[in-house]
NUTI-920649 format. One record per residue (C-alpha): residue in three letters; x, y, z. Coordinates in steps of 0.25 Angstrom, whole numbers, padded with zeros to 4 digits, always signed. Layout:
BEGIN
ALAXYZ;...
! end
This chain:
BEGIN
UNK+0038+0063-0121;UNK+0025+0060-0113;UNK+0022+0050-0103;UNK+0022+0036-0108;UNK+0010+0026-0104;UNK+0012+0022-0090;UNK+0015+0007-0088;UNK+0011+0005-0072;UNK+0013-0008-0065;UNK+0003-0011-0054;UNK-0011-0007-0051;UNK-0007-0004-0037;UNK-0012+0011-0031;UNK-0001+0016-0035;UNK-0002+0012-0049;UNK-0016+0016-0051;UNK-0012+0030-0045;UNK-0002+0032-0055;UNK-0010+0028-0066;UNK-0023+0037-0062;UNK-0014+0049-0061;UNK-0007+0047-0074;UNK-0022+0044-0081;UNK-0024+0057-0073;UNK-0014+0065-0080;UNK-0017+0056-0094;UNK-0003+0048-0092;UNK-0009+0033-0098;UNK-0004+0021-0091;UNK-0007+0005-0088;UNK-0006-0002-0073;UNK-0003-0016-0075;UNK-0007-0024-0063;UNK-0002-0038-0061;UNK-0018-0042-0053;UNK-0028-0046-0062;UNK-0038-0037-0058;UNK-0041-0025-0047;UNK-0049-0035-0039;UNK-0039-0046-0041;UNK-0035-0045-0024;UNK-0036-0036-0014;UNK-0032-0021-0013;UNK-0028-0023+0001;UNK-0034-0014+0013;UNK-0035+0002+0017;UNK-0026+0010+0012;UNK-0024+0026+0019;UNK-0023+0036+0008;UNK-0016+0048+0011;UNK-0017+0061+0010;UNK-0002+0064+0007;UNK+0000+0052-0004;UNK-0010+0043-0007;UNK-0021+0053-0008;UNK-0013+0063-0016;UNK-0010+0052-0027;UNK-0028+0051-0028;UNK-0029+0064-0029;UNK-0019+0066-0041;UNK-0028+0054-0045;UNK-0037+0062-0046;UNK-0045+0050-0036;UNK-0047+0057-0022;UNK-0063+0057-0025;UNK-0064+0041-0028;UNK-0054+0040-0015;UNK-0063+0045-0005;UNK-0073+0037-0010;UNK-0064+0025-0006;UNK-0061+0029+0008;UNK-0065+0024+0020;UNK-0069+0033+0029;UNK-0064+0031+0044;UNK-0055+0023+0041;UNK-0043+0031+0046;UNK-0046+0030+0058;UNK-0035+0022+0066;UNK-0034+0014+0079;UNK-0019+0010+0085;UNK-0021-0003+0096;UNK-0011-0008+0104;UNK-0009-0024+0103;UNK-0018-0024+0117;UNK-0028-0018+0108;UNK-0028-0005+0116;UNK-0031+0008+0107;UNK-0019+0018+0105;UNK-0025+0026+0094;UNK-0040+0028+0091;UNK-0039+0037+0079;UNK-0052+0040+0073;UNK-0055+0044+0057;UNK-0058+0059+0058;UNK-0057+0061+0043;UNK-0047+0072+0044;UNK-0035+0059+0040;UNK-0027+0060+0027;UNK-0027+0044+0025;UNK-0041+0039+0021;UNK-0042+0024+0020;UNK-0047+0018+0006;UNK-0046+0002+0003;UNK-0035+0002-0008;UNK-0045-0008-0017;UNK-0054+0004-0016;UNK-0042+0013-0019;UNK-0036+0006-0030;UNK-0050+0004-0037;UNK-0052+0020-0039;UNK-0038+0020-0046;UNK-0042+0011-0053;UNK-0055+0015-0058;UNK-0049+0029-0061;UNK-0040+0024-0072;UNK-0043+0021-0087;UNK-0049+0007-0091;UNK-0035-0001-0093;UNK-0025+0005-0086;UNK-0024-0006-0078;UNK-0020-0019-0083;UNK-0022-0030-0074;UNK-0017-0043-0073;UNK-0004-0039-0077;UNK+0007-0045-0068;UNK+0021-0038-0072;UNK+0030-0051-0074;UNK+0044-0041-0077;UNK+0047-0029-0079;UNK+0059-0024-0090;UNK+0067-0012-0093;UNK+0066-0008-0110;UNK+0076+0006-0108;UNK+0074+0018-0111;UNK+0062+0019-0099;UNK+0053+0007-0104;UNK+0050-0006-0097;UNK+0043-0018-0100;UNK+0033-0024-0092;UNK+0030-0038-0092;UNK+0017-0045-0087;UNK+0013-0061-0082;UNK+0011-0065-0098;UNK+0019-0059-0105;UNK+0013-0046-0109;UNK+0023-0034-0107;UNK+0022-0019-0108;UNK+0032-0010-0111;UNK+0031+0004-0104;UNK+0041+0018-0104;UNK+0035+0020-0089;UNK+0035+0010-0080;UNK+0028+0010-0066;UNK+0029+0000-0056;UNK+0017+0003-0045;UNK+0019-0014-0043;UNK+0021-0014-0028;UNK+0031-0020-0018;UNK+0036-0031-0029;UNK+0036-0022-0039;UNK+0041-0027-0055;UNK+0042-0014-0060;UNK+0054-0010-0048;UNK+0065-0018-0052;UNK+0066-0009-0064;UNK+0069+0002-0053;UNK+0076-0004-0041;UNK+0081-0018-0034;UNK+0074-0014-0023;UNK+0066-0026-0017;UNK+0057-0026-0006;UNK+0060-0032+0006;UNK+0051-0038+0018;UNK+0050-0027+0029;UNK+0048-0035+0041;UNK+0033-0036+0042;UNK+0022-0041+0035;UNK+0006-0041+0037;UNK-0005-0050+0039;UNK-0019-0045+0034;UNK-0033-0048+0038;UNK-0045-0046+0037;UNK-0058-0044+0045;UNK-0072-0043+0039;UNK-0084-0038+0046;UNK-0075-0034+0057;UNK-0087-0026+0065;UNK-0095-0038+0067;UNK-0085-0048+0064;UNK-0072-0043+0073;UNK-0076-0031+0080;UNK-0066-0031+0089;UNK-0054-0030+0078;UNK-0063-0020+0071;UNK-0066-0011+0086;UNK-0050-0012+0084;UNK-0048-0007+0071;UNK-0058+0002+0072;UNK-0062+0011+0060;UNK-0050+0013+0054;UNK-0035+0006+0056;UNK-0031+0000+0067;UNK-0015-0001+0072;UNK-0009-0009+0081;UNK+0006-0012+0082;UNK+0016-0019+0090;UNK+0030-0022+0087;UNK+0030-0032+0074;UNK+0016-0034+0075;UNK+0004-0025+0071;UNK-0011-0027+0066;UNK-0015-0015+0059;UNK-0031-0016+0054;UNK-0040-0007+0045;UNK-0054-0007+0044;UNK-0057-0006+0028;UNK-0072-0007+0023;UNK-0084-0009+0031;UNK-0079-0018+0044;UNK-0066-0026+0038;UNK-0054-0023+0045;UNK-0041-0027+0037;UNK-0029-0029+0047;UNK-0015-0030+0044;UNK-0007-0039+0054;UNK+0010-0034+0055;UNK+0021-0045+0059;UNK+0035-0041+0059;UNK+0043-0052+0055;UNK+0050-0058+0044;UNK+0045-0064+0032;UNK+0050-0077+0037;UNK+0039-0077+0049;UNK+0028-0075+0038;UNK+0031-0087+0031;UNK+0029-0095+0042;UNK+0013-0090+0043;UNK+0004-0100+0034;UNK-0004-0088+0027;UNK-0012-0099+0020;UNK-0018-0104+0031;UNK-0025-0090+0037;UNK-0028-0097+0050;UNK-0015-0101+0053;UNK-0009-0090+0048;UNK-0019-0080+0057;UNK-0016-0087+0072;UNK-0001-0086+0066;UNK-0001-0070+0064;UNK-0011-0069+0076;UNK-0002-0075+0085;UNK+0009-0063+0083;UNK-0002-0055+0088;UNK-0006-0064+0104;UNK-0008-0055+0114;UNK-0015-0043+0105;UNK-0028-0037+0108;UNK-0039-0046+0100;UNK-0045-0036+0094;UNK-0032-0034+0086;UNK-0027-0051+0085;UNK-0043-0052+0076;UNK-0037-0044+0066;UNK-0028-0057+0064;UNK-0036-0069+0069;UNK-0052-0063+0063;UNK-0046-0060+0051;UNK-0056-0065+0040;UNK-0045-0066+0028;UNK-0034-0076+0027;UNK-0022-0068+0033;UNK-0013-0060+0023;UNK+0003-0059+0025;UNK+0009-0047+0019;UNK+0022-0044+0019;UNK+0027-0031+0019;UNK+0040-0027+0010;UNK+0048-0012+0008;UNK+0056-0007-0002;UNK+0069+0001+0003;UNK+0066+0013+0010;UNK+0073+0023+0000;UNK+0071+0013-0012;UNK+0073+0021-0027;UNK+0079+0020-0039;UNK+0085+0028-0051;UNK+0076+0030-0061;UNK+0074+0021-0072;UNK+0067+0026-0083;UNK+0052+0023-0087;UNK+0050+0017-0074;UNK+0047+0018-0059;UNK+0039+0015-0047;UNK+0028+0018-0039;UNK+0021+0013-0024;UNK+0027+0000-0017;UNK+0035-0002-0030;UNK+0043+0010-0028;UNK+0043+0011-0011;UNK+0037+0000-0006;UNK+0039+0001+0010;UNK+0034-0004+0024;UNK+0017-0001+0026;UNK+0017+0013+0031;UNK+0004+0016+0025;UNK+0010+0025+0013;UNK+0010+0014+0002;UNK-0001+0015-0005;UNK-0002+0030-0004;UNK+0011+0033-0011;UNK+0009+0023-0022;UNK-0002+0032-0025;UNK+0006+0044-0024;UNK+0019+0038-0031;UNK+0009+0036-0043;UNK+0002+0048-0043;UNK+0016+0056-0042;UNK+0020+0046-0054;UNK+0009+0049-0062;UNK+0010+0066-0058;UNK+0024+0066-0062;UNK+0022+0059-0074;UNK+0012+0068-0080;UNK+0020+0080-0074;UNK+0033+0075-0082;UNK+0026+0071-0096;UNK+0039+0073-0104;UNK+0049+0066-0095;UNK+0044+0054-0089;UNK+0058+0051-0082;UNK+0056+0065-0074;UNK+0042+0061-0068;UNK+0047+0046-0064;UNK+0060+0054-0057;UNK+0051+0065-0051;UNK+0042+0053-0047;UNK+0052+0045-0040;UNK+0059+0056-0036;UNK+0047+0060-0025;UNK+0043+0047-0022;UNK+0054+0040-0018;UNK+0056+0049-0007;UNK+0042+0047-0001;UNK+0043+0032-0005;UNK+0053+0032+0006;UNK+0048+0039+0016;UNK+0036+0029+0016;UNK+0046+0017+0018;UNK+0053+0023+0030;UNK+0039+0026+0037;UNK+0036+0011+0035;UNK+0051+0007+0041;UNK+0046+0016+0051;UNK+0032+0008+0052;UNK+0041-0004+0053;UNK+0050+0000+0065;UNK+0038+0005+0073;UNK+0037-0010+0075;UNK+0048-0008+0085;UNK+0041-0001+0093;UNK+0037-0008+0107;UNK+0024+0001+0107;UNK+0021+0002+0093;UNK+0006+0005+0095;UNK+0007+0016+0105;UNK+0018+0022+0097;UNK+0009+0021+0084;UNK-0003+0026+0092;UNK+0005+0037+0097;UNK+0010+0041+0084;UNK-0004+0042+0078;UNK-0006+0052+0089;UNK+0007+0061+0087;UNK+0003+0063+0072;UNK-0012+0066+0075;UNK-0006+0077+0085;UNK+0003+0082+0074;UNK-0008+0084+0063;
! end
């Protein structure tokens, strides 16, 4: 037996991964991607690659080359303000840090250049997914058009199609959402948000409330506003009408420094809610032949800065395994799941752990000053 063509569901990080490093080892496959095209919105913001996940993935990607052309250098630098605006931590970019920061458009683009013309098929929404027996699946697109597959993976994301195959588990709301924003020119425009941020990311947290900034290319600073509270309180904010919608999230933020309340009021984008959902914790399942999952499919959990870094790694391992076990694909899905279910875990509880830090009466003091007992312990 060898390895059958791969049938991957969503052009994600992850999914690009695991198709490079199969291409790598010669293992074909196609990523269907429900957007029209690579440009059809935006990427998002930074993203810190790591030296212990996301990095190892690139490098099995045989990529590492292509990703330091993409980082921005200085970036990891970091600044932690208390809501007064007073600086706890002034951490500069040295150069010696294991996370250098990369936009993921910039990211997902070297993936994608490094794969063969047609491996991913865009414009392919999956409408339903059906189990065939005996380890095949049929995938069904927005259509009509199908594909039938003896390895299925989902790399879909939070809502996942592929999952249900797996697991009942669904994801549920985590207590907190964000409100993105952006501001452009920030040097000239707002320099007193950008003397804030500084050259790298800024933090400042309180109890349910928290702006957290980065600055991305050039002078544009990309904040992300936190608001514990229920889905309920969301839907009572008008995010079609910006202006409103800006004085409403500001207003949870009277009495903090200016410099930090621009980040919401300066913005020069329509504020962007996104709400934030989990997985369980110690979410599985028994293996079902011919398929599995890989990313925020498989462990989708609470922001803790590890998500895109181990859908990289879950697809590298997933291709690596797969080419290490060509005569028994059920033994590399095991021996996949096996190792990353584990670590998917471990991730989740470190973003409870992000969650109840919000208890805390002095979140920014404690934060700064645990920045300062890991730097100590290096």
């Amino acid at each position: 037996m060898t390895i059958p063509h791969v049938t991957i569901i969503g052009a994600g990080l992850g999914g690009l991964t695991l198709a490079r490093v199969l291409h790598v080892h010669g293992i074909p496959s196609t990523v269907y991607e429900g957007e029209p095209s690579p440009t059809a919105r935006s990427q998002g913001g930074m993203l810190d690659i790591h030296d212990y996940n996301g990095q190892l993935a690139l490098q099995e990607a045989g990529l590492m080359e292509e990703f330091h052309g993409i980082v921005l250098e200085g970036r990891q630098s970091l600044r932690v303000l208390d809501r007064d605006g007073t600086v706890l931590l002034d951490k500069a970019d040295d150069g010696t840090g294991g996370r250098p920061e990369a936009l993921r458009a910039d990211l997902r683009q070297i993936l994608l250049d490094s794969l063969p013309d047609g491996t991913v098929q865009w414009g392919h929404k999956v409408s339903g997914v059906r189990a065939l027996g005996e380890g095949r699946h049929e995938v069904g697109f927005d259509g009509g058009a199908t594909v039938v597959t003896s390895l299925l993976v989902g790399a879909d994301g939070a809502w996942s199609r592929v999952r249900p195959l797996l697991t009942d588990a669904t994801p549920q709301y985590v207590g907190r959402s964000v409100v993105e924003t952006y501001l452009y020119d920030a040097d000239t425009r707002h320099p007193a948000a950008a003397k804030a941020v500084g050259g790298g990311s800024l933090m400042a947290p309180s109890p349910g409330r928290e702006i957290f900034a980065h600055r991305e290319k050039g002078d544009t600073l990309h904040a992300y506003v936190g608001i514990a509270e229920p889905q309920e309180w969301f839907d009572g904010v008008d995010f079609t009408d910006a202006a409103a919608a800006t004085a409403r999230i500001a207003r949870e933020f009277d009495g903090w420094a200016p410099e930090l309340t621009a980040l919401i009021t300066d913005g020069d984008t329509a504020p962007v809610l996104r709400r934030l959902f989990a997985l369980p914790v110690e979410h599985r399942w028994e293996r079902k032949p011919g398929v599995t999952l890989i990313g925020d499919a498989a462990h989708l959990a609470a922001p803790n800065g590890e998500g895109a870094n181990l859908a990289m790694l879950d697809g590298a391992e997933l291709a690596t395994s797969l080419a290490a076990h060509p005569d028994d694909v059920e033994a590399a899905l095991a021996a996949y799941e096996q190792a990353m279910f584990p670590r998917g875990a471990e991730a989740a509880l470190e973003g409870i752990e992000h969650e109840q830090m919000d208890s805390d009466n002095n979140t920014a003091h404690a934060l700064a000053a645990l920045f300062e007992e890991y730097e100590k312990s290096r």
